[in-house]
C-alpha positions as CSV (number, residue, x, y, z in Angstrom):
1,X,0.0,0.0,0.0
2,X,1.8,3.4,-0.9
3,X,0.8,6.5,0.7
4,X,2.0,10.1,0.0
5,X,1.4,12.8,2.0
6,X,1.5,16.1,0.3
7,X,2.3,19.5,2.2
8,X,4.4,16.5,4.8
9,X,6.3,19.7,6.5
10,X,3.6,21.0,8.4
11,X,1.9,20.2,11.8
12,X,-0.4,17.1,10.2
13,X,2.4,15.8,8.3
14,X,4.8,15.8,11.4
15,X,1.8,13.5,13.4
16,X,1.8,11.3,10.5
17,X,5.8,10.9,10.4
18,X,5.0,10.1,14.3
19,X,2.8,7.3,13.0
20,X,3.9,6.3,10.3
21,X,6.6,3.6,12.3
22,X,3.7,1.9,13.9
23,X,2.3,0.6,10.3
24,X,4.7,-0.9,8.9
25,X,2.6,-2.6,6.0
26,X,2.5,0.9,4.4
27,X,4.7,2.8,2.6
28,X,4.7,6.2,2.9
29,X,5.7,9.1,0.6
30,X,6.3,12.2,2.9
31,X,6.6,15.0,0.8
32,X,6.6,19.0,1.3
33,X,5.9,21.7,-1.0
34,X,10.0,21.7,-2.3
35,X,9.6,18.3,-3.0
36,X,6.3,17.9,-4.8
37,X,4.5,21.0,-6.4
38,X,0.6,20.3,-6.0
39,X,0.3,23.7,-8.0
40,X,2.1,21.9,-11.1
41,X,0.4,19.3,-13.3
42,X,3.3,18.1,-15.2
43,X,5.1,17.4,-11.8
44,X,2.0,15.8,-10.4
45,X,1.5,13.8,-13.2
46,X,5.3,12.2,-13.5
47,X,5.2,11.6,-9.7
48,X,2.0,9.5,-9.4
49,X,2.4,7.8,-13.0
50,X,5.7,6.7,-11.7
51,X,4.9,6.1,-7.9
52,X,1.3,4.6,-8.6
53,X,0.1,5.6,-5.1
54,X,-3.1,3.8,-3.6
55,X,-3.9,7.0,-1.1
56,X,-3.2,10.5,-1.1
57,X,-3.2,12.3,1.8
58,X,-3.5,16.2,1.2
59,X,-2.1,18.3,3.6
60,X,-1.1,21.0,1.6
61,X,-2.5,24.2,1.8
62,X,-2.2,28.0,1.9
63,X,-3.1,28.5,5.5
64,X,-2.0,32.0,6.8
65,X,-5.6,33.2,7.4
66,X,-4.1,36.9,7.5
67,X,-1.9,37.3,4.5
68,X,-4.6,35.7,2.6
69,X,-6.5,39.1,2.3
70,X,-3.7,40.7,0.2
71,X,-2.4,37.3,-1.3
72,X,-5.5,36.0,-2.8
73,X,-3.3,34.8,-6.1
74,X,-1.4,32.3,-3.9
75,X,-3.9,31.7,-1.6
76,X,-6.1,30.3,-4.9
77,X,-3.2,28.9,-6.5
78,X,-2.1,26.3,-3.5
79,X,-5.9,26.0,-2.2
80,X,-7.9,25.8,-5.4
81,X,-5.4,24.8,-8.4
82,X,-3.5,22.1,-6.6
83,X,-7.0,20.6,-5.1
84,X,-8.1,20.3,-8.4
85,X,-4.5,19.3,-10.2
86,X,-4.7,16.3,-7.0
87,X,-7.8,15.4,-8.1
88,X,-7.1,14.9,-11.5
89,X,-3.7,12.7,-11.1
90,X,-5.2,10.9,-8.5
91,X,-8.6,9.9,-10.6
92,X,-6.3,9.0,-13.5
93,X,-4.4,7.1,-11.5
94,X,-6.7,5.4,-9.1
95,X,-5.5,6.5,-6.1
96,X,-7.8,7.7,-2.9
97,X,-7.8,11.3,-1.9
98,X,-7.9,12.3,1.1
99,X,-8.2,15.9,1.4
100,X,-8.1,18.3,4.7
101,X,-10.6,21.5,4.6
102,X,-11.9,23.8,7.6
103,X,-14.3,25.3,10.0
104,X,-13.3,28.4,7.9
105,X,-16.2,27.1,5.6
106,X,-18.6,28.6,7.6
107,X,-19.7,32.1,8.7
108,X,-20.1,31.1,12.3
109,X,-23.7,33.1,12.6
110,X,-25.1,29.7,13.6
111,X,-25.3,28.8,17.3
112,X,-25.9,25.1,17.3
113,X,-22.6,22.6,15.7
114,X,-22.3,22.8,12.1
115,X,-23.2,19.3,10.0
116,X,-21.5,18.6,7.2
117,X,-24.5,19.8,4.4
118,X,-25.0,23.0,6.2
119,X,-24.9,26.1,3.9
120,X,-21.2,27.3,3.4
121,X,-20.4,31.0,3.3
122,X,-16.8,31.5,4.4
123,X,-16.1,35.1,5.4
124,X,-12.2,35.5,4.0
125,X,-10.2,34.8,1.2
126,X,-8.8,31.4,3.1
127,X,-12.1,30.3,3.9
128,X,-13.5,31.1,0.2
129,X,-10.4,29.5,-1.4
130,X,-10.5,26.1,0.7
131,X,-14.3,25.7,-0.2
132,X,-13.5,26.1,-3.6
133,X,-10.9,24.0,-3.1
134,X,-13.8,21.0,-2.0
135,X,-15.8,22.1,-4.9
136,X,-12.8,21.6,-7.2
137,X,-12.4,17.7,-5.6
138,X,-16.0,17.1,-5.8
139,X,-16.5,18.1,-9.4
140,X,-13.7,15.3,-10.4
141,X,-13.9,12.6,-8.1
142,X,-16.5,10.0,-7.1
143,X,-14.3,8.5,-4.2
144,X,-12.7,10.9,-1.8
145,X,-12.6,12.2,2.2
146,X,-13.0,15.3,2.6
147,X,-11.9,15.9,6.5
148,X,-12.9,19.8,7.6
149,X,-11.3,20.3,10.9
150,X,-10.7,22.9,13.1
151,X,-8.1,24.9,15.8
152,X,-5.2,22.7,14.5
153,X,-2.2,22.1,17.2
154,X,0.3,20.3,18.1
155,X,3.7,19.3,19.4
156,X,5.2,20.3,15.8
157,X,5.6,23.6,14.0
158,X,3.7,27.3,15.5
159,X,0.1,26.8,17.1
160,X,-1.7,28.7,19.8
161,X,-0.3,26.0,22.2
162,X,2.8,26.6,21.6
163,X,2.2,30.4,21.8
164,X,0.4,30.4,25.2
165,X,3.1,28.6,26.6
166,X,6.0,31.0,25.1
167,X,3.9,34.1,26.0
168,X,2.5,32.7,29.3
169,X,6.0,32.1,30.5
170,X,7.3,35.7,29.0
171,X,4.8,37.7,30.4
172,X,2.5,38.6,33.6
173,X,-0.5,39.5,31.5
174,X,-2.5,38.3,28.5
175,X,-5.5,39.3,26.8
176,X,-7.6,36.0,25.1
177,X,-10.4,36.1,22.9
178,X,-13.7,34.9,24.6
179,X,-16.1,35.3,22.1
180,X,-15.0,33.0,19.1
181,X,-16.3,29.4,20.1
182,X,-14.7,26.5,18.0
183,X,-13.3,23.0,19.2
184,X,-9.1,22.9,19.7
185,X,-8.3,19.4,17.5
186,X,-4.7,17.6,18.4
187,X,-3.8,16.9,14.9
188,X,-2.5,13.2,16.3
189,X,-5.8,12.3,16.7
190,X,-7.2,13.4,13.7
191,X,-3.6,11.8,12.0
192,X,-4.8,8.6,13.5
193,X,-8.2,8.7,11.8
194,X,-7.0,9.0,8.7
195,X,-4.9,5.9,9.0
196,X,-7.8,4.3,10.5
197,X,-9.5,4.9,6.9
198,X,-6.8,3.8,5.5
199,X,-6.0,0.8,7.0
200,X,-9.5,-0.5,7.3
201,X,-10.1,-0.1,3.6
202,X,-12.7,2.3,4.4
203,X,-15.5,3.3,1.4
204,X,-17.7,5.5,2.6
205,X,-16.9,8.4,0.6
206,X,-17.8,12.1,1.1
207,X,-17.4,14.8,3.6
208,X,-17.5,14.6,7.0
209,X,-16.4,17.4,10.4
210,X,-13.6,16.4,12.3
211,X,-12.2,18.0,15.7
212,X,-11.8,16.7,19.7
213,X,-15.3,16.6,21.1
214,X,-16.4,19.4,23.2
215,X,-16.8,23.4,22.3
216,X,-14.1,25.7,24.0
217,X,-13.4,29.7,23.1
218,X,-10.0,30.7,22.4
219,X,-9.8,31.8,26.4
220,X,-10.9,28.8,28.0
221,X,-8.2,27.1,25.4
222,X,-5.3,29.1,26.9
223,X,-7.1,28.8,30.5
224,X,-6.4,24.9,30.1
225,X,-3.3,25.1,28.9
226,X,-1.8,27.3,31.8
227,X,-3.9,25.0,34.3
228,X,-1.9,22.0,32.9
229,X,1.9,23.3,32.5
230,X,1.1,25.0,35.9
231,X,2.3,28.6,34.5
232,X,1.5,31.6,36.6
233,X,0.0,34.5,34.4
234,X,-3.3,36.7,34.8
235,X,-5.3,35.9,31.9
236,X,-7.9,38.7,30.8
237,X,-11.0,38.0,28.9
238,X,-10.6,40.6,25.1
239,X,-13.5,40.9,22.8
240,X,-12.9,40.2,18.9
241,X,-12.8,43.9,18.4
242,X,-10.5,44.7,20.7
243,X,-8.1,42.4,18.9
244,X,-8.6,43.5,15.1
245,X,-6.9,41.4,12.2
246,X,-7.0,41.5,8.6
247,X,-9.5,38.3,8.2
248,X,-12.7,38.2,9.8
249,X,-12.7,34.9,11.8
250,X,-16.3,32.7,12.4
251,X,-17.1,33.2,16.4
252,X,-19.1,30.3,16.3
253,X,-17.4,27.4,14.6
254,X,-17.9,24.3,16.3
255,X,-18.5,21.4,14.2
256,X,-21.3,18.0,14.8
257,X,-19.3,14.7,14.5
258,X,-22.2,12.5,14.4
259,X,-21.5,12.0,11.2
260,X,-18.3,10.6,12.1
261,X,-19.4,8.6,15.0
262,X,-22.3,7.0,13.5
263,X,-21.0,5.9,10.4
264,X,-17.1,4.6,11.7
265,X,-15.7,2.5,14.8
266,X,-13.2,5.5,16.3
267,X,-13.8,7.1,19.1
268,X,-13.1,10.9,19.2
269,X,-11.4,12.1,22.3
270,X,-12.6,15.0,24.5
271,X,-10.5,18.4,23.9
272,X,-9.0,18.6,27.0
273,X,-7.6,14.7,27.4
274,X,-5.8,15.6,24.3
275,X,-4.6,18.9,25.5
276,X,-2.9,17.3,28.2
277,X,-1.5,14.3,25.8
278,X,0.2,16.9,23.4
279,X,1.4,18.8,26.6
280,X,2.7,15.8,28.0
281,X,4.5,15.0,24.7
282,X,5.8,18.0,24.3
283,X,7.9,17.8,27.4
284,X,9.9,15.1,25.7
C-alpha cells in the first residue's frame, strides 16, 4: 500500500511521520511543497504515474488566514489549483484522496454545531479559497474524504499551544479572545483517523467534520493550557474587536461529529484529554 502525504512539512504531516513507524505494511511518501509542487500538473503527473500511489493524503494548503487578504493569487493557487490538479492525477491514476478542509467554511452566525450539508459562506479569502478547493475535488472525483477540521495544534511547528506557553511564561499579563467558540483538535488524533480509513479499507466516501469533542473559546483554550503546564500569568477576557486582524474569523465554529461517530468505529477524544496528551509529549 503506498501512501504520499502532500504538504508532509507541516503540523499534520509531522503526526503522521510520528505514525507512520507503527504501520509498517505501508509505505509512505512524505513529501513537502520543495519536494512535490501540487500547483504543477506536469510534476504531479510524473510523480504519481511513476509512484502509482493507492492513497493521497493532502495536507497542503495555503493557511496564513491573515496574509490571505492581500495574497489571494497564492492563496487560490495552492488552495484551489492544486486541489483540483490532486484530483485529476489521483482519478487518473486510481488512487484515494484524502483531502483536509476547515471550519473556515462557515460564517459562524449559527449557534448550534455545524453538519457537514449546512450552507457554506466563508467570510475570507482562506475560507473562500479552501471551499472552492472541496468544490474543485467534488466536481472530479466520485471516491474521496474530505476531513474539515478545526483549531489545529500540536507538538510540531507554530500553534496557539505553543504560543500560550511561550507568551505565558514571558509575560504577567495576556489578553484572550472569549467570544469566538470553535473546538481545539490535536492533529495526532485526527492523524490517527486517517490511517484508520486507510488501514481498514474504508469506502464510505464524502465529507465529514472532524475535531476533539467538546466546544471551548479561544480563552478557555489558553485557561487549560496554563492550568496544565502549571504557569503563573493573569489571563484577561478581550473581545474580537478589541483584537482586530485582517481576516474576519467565524465566532461560532464548532463542528457536529455525528457523522463521524455513527457511520465509523473511532472514538473521538474530549478536547481537554488531548490537550494534556500533546502537553505531555511536548515535554519530551
Amino acid at each position: 500500500m503506498k501512501i504520499l502525504i502532500t504538504g508532509a512539512s507541516g503540523q499534520l504531516g509531522n503526526c503522521l511521520k510520528e505514525l507512520a513507524d507503527s504501520f509498517k505494511q505501508f509505505a509512505f511518501y512524505f513529501k513537502s511543497s520543495k519536494d512535490l509542487d501540487i500547483t504543477n500538473i506536469e510534476d504531479l503527473e510524473r510523480d504519481f504515474t511513476e509512484n502509482q500511489y493507492d492513497y493521497c493524503i493532502n495536507c497542503a494548503a495555503y493557511t496564513a488566514v491573515d496574509q490571505a487578504e492581500s495574497d489571494v493569487e497564492n492563496a487560490e493557487k495552492v488552495n484551489v489549483l492544486g486541489s483540483k490538479n490532486l484530483a485529476e492525477v489521483s482519478k487518473k491514476n486510481k488512487t484515494v484522496l484524502i483531502h483536509i478542509s476547515t471550519d473556515f467554511v462557515f460564517d459562524g452566525n449559527k449557534n448550534t454545531p455545524y453538519v457537514e450539508n449546512d450552507v457554506t459562506n466563508p467570510l475570507g479569502v482562506y475560507g473562500k479559497t479552501k471551499l472552492e478547493g472541496e468544490l474543485a475535488i467534488q466536481n472530479v472525483l466520485e471516491s474521496y474524504f474530505i476531513l474539515r477540521t478545526s483549531w489545529l495544534y500540536s507538538e510540531f511547528g507554530n500553534n496557539f499551544m505553543k504560543s500560550m506557553i511561550r507568551l505565558g511564561t514571558d509575560r504577567d499579563e495576556l489578553g484572550i479572545i472569549y467570544d469566538q467558540i470553535g473546538t481545539p483538535t490535536y492533529a495526532m488524533d485526527l492523524a490517527k483517523f486517517i490511517l484508520y480509513l486507510i488501514q481498514n479499507k474504508k469506502q464510505d466516501f464524502g465529507v465529514y467534520h472532524f475535531s476533539n469533542l467538546g466546544a471551548a473559546s479561544w480563552y478557555d483554550f489558553a485557561k487549560a493550557i496554563f492550568e496544565y503546564e502549571n504557569i503563573e500569568v493573569k489571563v484577561n477576557v478581550i473581545r474580537t474587536e478589541q483584537y482586530p486582524t485582517p481576516a474576519e474569523r467565524p465566532k461560532f465554529s464548532v463542528m457536529d461529529k455525528n457523522k463521524i461517530l455513527t457511520t465509523f468505529d473511532f472514538q473521538i477524544p474530549y478536547w481537554r484529554e488531548s490537550l494534556k496528551e500533546c502537553l505531555y509529549k511536548n515535554k519530551k
